[in-house]
C-alpha positions in Angstrom: 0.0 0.0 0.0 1.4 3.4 -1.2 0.1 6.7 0.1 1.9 10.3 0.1 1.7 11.5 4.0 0.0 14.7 4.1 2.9 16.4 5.9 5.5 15.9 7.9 6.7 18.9 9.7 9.4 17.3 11.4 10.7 14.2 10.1 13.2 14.1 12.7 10.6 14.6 15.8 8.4 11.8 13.8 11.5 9.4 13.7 12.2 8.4 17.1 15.0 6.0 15.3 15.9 4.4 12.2 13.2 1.8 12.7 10.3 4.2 12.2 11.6 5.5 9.1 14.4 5.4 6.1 15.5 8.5 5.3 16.9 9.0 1.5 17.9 12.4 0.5 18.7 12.8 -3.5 19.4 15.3 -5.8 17.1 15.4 -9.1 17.6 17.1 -12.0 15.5 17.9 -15.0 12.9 15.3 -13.7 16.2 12.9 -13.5 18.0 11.2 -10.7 21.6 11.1 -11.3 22.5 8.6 -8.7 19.3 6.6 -8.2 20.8 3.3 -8.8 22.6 3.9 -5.9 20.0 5.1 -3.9 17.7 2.2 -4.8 20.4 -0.8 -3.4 21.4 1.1 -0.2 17.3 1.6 0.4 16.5 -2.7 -0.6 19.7 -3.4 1.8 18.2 -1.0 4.7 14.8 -2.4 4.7 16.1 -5.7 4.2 18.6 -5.5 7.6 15.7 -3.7 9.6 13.5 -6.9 9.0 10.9 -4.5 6.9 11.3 -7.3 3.6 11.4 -6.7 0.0 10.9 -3.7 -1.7 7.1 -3.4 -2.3 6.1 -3.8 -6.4 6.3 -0.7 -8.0 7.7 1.2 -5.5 10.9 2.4 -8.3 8.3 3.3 -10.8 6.1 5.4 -8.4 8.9 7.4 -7.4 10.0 7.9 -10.3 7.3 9.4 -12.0 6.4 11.5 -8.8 10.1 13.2 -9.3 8.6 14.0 -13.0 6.8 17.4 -11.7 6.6 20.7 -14.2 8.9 22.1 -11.9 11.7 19.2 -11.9 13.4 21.2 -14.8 15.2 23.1 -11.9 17.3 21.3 -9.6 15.7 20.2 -6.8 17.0 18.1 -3.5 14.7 15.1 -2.9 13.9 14.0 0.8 12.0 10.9 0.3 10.8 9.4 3.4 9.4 6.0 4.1 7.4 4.5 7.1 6.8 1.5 8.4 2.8 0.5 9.1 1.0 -1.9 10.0 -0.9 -2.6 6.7 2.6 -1.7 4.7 4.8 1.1 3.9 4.0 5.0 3.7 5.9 7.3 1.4 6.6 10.9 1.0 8.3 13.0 -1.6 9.5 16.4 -0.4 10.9 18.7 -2.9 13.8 21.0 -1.3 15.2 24.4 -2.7 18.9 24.1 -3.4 21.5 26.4 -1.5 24.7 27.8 -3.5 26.9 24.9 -4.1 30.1 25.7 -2.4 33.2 26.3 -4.0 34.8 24.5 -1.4 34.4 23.1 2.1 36.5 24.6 5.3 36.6 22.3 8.0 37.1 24.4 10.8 37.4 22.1 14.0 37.3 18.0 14.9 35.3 16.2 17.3 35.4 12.9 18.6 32.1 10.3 18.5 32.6 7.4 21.2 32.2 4.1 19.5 29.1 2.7 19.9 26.8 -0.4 18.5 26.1 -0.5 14.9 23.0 -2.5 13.7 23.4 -3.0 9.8 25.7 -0.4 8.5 22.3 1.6 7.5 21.7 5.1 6.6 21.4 5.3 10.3 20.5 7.9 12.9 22.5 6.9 15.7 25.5 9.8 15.8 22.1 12.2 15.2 22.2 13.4 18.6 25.6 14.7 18.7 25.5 16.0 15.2 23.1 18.5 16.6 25.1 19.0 19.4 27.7 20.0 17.2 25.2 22.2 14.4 23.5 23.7 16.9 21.8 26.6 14.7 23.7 29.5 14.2 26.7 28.1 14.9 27.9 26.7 11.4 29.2 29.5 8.5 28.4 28.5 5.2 30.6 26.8 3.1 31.9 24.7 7.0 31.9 21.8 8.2 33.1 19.8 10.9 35.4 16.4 10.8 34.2 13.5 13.1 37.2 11.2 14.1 37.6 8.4 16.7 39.5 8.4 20.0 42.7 7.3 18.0 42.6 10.2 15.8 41.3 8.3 12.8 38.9 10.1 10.4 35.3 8.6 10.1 34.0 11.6 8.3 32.0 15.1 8.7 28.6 16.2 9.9 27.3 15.8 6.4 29.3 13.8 4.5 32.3 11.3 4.0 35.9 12.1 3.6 38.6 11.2 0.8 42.0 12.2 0.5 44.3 12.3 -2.7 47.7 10.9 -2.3 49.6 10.3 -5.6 47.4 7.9 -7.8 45.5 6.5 -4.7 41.8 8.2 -3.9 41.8 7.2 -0.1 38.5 7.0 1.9 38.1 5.4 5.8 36.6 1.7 5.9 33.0 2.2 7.4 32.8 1.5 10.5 31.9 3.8 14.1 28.8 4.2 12.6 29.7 6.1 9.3 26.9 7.0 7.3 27.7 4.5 3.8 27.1 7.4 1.6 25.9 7.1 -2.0 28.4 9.1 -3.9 30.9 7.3 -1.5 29.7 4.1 -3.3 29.7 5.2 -6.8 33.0 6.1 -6.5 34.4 2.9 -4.7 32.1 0.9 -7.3 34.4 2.6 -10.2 37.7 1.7 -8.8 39.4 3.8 -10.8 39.2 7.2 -12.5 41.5 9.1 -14.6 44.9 7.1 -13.3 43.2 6.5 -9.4 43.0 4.0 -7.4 39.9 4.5 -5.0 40.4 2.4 -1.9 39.4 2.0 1.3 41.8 2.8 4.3 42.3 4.0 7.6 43.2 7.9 7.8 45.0 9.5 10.5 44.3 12.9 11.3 47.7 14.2 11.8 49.3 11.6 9.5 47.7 11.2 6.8 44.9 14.0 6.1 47.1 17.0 6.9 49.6 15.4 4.7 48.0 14.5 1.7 47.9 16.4 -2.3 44.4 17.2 -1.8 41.2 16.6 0.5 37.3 16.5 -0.8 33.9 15.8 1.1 31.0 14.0 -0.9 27.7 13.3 -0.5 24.7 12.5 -3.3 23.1 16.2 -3.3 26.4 18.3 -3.9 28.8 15.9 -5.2 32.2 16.7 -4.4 33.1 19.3 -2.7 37.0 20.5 -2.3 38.5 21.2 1.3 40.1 24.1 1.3 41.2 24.4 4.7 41.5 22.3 7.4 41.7 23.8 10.7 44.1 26.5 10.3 45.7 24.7 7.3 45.1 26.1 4.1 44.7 22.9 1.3 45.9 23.1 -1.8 42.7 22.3 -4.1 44.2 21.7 -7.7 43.5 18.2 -7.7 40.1 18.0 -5.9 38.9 20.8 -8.2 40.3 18.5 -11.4 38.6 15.0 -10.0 35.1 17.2 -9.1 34.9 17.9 -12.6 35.5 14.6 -14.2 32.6 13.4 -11.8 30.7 16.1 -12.5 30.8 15.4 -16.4 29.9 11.4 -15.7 26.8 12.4 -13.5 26.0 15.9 -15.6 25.5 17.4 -12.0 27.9 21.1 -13.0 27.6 24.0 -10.8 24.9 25.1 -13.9 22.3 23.4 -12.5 22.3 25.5 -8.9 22.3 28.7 -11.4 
């Protein structure tokens, strides 16, 4: 059973946990969504681990043509939410407008997340409480961010988004683990394996060692892409060759700064 919710004012007051709803934010453009493969295996894997079973029939096709609106010819971000009920699953589509894409990303301080349980490497809610502890409103610039590492000085990755680093033909991003979000664009990338003479791996990265160290640094996540870090700290980044690789992804996905114009 398929309905649109009326409303949802809050979808994080209405979500008490994970369990009570999956949470899929996407970018769509010109009725289009770039990365929608992606988004439908991480959503079949989530409501597979949290017990909710297959994905109902014709649940692709709905959303899909719901994302076909008159007004889809501008770039929208997506927040499609889905509930679990008692006679099935609820849906919602809601259309966001798009801020400026950044040029690039500061990240101006790091914080550490205590390990705790993961159930399912989901899309998951659990570091959601000390994210807003650390957003609280007003306190975040545009353009910032901050970097979420463990107690060994490991990066996990930032408030919105996972972490890569550039150093000579590798394309380095940390295992998931700590309860790291397992972004899309993160995935499409690792799925690749290689772009333009990279390797994309998975590794550890050490704070100190590794990420102040490296050719270049970039964020990503599935509504702006990648996104350069240009400082880290008080560190300024060279951004040469993030600026090169966001373009080649860019091209692949058509997703250029033209469509936030």
């Amino acid at each position: 059973m398929f309905m649109y919710w009326n409303y949802i004012e809050d979808f994080e007051e209405f979500s008490a946990g994970y369990r009570d709803v999956v949470i899929e934010t996407m970018l769509c453009v010109r009725g289009e969504l770039p990365l929608w493969q992606w988004h439908r295996q991480r959503f079949a894997q989530t409501l597979a681990a949290l017990d909710w079973g297959a994905v109902p029939p014709g649940l692709w096709e709905a959303v899909e043509t719901a994302v076909k609106r008159p007004d889809s010819r501008k770039a929208r971000k997506v927040r499609w939410l889905t509930g679990k009920k008692r006679d099935g699953i609820d849906w919602s589509l809601q259309f966001l407008e798009l801020l400026p894409r950044p040029a690039g990303i500061v990240l101006t301080r790091t914080a550490c997340i205590p390990e705790t349980e993961r159930a399912g490497m989901l899309k998951s809610r659990n570091n959601l409480q000390a994210v807003r502890e650390l957003r609280q409103p007003g306190s975040m610039e545009a353009g910032t961010d901050i970097l979420l590492c463990d107690a060994g000085g490991y990066c996990l990755e930032t408030t919105i988004a996972n972490i890569f680093i550039i150093r000579e033909n590798r394309i380095i991003t940390p295992p998931l683990r700590h309860n790291m979000v397992p972004g899309v664009m993160r995935r499409y990338l690792l799925e690749k394996q290689s772009r333009n003479n990279y390797e994309i791996i998975e590794k550890n990265i050490h704070f100190a060692r590794d990420l102040l160290t490296a050719d270049g640094v970039f964020v990503t996540n599935a509504v702006s892409g990648i996104m350069p870090v240009s400082r880290v700290l008080e560190k300024p980044l060279d951004t040469t060759l993030a600026e090169a690789f966001k373009l080649i992804i860019d091209t692949e996905l058509k997703i250029g700064n033209t469509i936030w114009r």
